[in-house]
Each structure stands twice: as C-alpha cells, then as structure tokens.
C-alpha positions in Angstrom: 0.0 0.0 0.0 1.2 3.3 -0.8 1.4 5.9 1.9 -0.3 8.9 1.8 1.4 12.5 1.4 -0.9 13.6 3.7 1.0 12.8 7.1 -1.6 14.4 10.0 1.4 14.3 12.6 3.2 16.7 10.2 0.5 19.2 9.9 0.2 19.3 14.2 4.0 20.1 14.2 3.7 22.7 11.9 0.2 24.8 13.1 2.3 24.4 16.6 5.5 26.1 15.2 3.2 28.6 13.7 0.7 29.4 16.7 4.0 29.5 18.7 5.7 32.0 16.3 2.8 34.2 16.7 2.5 34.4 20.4 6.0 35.5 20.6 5.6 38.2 18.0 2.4 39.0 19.9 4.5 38.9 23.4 7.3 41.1 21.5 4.8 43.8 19.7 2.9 44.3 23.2 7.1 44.6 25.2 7.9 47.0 22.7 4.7 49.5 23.1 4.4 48.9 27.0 7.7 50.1 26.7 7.2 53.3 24.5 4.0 54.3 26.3 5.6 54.3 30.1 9.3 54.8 29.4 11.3 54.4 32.8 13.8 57.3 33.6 17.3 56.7 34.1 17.6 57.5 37.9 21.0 60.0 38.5 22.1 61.3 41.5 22.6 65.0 41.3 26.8 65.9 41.2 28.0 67.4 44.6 30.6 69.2 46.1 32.2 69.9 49.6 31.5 73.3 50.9 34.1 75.0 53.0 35.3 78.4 54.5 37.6 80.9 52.5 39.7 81.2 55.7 40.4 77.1 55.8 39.6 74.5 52.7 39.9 71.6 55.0 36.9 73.0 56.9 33.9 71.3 55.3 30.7 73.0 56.3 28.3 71.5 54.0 27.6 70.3 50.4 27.2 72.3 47.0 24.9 70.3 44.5 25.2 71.4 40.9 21.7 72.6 39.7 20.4 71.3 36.6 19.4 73.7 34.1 15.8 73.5 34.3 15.7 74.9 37.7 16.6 78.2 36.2 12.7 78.7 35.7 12.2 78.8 38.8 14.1 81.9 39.5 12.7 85.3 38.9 15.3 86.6 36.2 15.1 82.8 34.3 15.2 84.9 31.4 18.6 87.0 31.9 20.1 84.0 33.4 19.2 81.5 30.3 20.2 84.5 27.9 23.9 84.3 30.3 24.0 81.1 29.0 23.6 81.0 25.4 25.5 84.2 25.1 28.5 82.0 27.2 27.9 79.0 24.8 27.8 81.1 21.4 29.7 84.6 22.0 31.3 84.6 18.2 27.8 84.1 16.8 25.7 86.1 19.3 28.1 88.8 20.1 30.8 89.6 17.1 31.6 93.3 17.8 33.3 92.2 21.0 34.7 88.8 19.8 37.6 88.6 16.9 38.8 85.2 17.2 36.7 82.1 16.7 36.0 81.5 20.1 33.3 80.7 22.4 33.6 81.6 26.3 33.1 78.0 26.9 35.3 77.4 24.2 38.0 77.0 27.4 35.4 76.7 30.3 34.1 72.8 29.8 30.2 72.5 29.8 29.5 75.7 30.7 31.7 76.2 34.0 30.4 73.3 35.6 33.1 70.5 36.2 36.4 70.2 37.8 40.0 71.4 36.7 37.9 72.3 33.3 38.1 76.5 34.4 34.5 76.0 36.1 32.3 79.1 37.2 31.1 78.2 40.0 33.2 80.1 42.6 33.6 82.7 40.0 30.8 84.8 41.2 32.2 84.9 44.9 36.0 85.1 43.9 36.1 88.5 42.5 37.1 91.2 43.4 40.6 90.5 44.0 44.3 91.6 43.7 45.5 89.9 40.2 49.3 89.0 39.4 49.0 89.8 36.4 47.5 93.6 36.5 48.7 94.2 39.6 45.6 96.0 40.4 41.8 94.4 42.2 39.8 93.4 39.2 36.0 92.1 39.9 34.1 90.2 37.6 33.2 91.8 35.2 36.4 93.1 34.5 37.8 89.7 34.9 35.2 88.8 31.9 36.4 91.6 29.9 40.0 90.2 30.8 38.6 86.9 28.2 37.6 89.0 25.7 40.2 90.9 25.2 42.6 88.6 25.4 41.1 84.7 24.9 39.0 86.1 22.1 40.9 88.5 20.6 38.1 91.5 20.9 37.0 94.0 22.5 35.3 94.8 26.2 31.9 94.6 26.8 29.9 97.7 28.8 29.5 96.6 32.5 25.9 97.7 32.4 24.9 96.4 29.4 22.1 93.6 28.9 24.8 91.3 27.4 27.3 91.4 30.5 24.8 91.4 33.1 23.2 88.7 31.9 26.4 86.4 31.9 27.3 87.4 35.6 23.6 86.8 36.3 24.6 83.1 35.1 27.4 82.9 37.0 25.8 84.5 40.1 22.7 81.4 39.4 25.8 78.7 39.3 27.2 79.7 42.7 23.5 78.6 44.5 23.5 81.5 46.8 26.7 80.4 48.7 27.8 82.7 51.3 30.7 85.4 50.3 32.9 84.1 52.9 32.3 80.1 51.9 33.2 78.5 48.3 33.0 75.1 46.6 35.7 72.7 47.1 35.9 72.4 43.0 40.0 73.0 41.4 39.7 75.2 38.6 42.9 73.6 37.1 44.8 70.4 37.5 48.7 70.2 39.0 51.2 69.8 35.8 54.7 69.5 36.4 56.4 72.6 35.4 60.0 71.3 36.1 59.7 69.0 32.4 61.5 70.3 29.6 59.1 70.8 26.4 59.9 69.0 23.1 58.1 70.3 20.9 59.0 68.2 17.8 57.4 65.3 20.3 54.5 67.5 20.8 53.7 68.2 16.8 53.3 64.1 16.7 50.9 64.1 20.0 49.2 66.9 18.0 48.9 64.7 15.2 47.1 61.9 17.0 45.4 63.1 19.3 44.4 66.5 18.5 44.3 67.4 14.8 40.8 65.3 14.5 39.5 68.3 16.1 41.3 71.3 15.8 42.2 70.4 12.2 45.6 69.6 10.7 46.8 73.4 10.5 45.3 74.6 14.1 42.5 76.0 11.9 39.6 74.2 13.9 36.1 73.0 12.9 33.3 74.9 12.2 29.7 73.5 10.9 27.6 74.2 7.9 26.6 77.6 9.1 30.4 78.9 10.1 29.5 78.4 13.5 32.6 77.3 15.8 32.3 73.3 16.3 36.4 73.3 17.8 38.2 76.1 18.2 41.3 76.7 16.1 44.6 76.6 18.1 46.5 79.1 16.4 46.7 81.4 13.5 44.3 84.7 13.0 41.5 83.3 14.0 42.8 81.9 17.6 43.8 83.3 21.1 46.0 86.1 21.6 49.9 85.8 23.0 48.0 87.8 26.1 45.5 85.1 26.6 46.3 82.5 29.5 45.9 79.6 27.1 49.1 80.9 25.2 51.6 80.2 27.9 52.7 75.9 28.0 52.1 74.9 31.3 48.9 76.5 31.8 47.7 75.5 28.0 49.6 72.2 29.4 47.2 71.6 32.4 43.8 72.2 30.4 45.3 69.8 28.0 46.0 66.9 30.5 42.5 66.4 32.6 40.2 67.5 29.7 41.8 66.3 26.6 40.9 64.8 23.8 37.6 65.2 24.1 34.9 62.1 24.8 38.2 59.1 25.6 37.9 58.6 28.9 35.2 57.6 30.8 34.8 59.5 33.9 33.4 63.2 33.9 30.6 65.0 32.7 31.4 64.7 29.2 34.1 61.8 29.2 37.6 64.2 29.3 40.8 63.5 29.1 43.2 62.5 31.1 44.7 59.9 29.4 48.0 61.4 28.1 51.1 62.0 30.9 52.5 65.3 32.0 55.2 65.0 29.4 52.5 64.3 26.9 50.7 67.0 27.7 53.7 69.9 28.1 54.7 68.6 24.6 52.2 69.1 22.8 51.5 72.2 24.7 54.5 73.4 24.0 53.8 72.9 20.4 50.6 74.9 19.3 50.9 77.3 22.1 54.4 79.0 20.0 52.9 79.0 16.9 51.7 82.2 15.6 48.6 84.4 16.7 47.8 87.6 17.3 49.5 90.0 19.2 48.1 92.0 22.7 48.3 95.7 22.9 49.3 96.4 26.4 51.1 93.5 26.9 54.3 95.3 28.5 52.1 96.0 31.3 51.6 92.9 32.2 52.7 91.8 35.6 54.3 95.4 36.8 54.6 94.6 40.4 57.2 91.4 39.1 56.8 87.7 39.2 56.1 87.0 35.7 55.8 83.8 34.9 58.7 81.3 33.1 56.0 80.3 30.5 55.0 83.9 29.7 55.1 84.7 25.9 56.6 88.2 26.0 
C-alpha cells in the first residue's frame, strides 16, 4: 500500500510552530509599546561638592549640588540667566563686535563652567574682586570677563551695564547657588602639571597629530559647521587666542590639555575628558601649538608690573 502524502502528525507540528511564532511576535509587539508608552527614567544622583570656608579649605561646612538647568525657571530673572547662558555657549555668533577670534567663552570653560580642573564658574561669582598677578591691580568680575575677551578672544570689552554682561554674571551668580561670600565650593579650577619638564616640541607636533588634529584640524584651523559656527576652536593662527590670553603660555595650556583632553576618551566626567595622556605628553604638545603664531596683545608690556612674571609667559 502506498502511503499517503498527507501525514496528520506533520501538519500538528507545523500549526504548533506557527501558533508559537505568533505568540512570541504578539509577546514582542505588546514589550515593545508597554515600553514606549511608560518609558522608565534613568535615575542620577545629582553631582555634589564639599563646601568649605575661605579662611580654611579643610573646613567642610556643607555640600554644593550642581543645579540642573531647568531649575533656572524657577528663578525670577530665568530669562537673563538662560540669555547668560547662550551668550556663554555662542559669544562669536551672538556677540561679534566684541569677539575677533573664533572662540566661544566655553570654548575654554568645559560644559558651561560646571566640572572640575575644566576652568569651572562656580566660585567665579564669589572670587572676585581680588588683587591679580597679572594687572597688579583688584579686578572684579566683570572686568575679569572683559580680561577673556580681550585677550582669549581676541576682541573688544563689553559695557558693564549692558544687557549682554549682566546677563552672563547673572549666570554665573545662578551657578554659585546663593553660597555665602565668605564660603566657596571645594571644586579646582585647574589640574597640577609638572612645570619642572622640559618641552619637546618636535614630540609635541606628533601628540598633535594623533590626538588632537581630528579636532582642531591639521593646521590649528579648527572645525566649524555648515553655518560657520565654531564646532572646535582653532589653536592658532588669526582666527585663535592672543599671545595675552592665558591659554598661550605651556604649562597653563599644558594643564587644560591633561585632565580635559581629547575630548569624549575617557570615561569618567561629565562629558568623558581627558586625562589619558602624561604630564610629558601634555607639556609637549603644549608646548607645540601654544608657539605658533597668533595675534598680538596691545598692552602686553604692562603685564605683571609689580614682578613675578611667569617662566612660561610669551613676552
């Protein structure tokens, strides 16, 4: 007897494959909208610092938590303090009379003042007015902001009571959380370097190469997006810092480079920076872009009168 194509067995096996394929599609389908109707917030606890005295930093008196910016609309002057802000995040764009290099304020000052040994603001508000080296002469805040212009971006000063400047010392002012005068966040605004270590900076141009030319282009020219705006700053030439501006001396450029350079490697931080190359490393390369040409500073000889200029000073 011939047997029959037909096998009944088969046909069980296979409606059960099938009615099992379609429950799991089914179980899948109903995952993937529970999941996009009630999405489940990633849970962060909010960064914090030490606070202690003026007088003694070993003093801890409390604890500084850095505000998210969303609770600047709960402030009364939300508007002057976001306008701070932008204007911080895009001077060249927002404010080109007073900016001649293609620069940002937080070009230097790492997600807008607000992490360690990256130039933060958050002690900027209750640090000035104060004696400074290099004037010789008390300088508050504003002036201190008109120091950057002039100098880290090349332009021009901005009126102390105009909308623009009060505006970024209302930010500044928001970032401090209303600490007392005589109290300030135990946050470095700069990491230690070695300035014993003798530059190299034929070494340096090869660090530049690899770690830093992605960025800041293979000339120092920097990156700018489709509208010209200022992506990475250029390092050097016309369109960088001044030989007045902090940035241009090595061990200071050499210190921003070591704990926030290159940009998104390591791990740790607010935005993943640096600190992956070695004090050598980074007074190298340093070194490197910091002596090639830019523009000059009007003014510079009087720089430092009362002495004590430093070794690294370009003039």
């Amino acid at each position: 007897m011939n047997k029959s194509l037909f096998n009944p067995s088969d046909v069980a096996n296979t409606s059960v494959v099938k009615v099992s394929k379609t429950v799991l599609a089914v179980a899948i389908c109903s995952l993937a909208i529970s999941a996009c109707d009630s999405p489940k917030p990633v849970e962060r606890n909010a960064t914090q610092f030490d606070l202690v005295t003026t007088d003694d930093a070993n003093e801890d008196i409390g604890t500084y938590i850095l505000p998210q910016d969303t609770a600047i609309l709960k402030e009364p002057n939300a508007e002057q303090i976001f306008y701070g802000k932008r204007l911080l995040n895009e001077t060249k764009r927002l404010m080109p009379e007073h900016v001649g290099a293609q620069m940002n304020c937080n070009s230097c000052h790492i997600a807008q003042g607000k992490i360690p040994l990256g130039d933060p603001y958050i002690n900027s508000y209750n640090f000035y007015p104060r004696v400074m080296p290099r004037s010789g002469k008390e300088v508050d805040l504003v002036g201190r902001i008109n120091g950057c212009f002039m100098r880290s971006m090349n332009g021009k000063p901005v009126d102390r009571d105009s909308k623009e400047m009060q505006a970024m010392v209302a930010y500044m002012k928001w970032l401090a959380q209303n600490t007392p005068k005589n109290q300030k966040v135990a946050i470095s605004n700069a990491g230690e370097i070695d300035t014993s270590l003798t530059p190299d900076p034929v070494r340096g141009e090869k660090i530049y190469q690899v770690q830093c030319a992605t960025c800041h282009g293979d000339n120092g020219e920097g990156i700018k997006d489709s509208r010209g705006d200022i992506v990475f700053p250029p390092l050097w030439g016309d369109e960088s810092f001044n030989i007045g501006a902090g940035m241009a001396r090595t061990y200071k450029a050499a210190a921003f480079v070591k704990y926030n350079m290159p940009m998104a490697i390591q791990t740790k931080g607010l935005w993943g920076h640096g600190n992956v190359l070695s004090d050598q490393d980074a007074v190298d390369v340093a070194e490197f872009f910091t002596h090639k040409p830019r523009p000059d500073f009007a003014g510079k000889e009087n720089d430092w009168p009362t002495g004590n200029k430093p070794k690294d000073a370009r003039y």
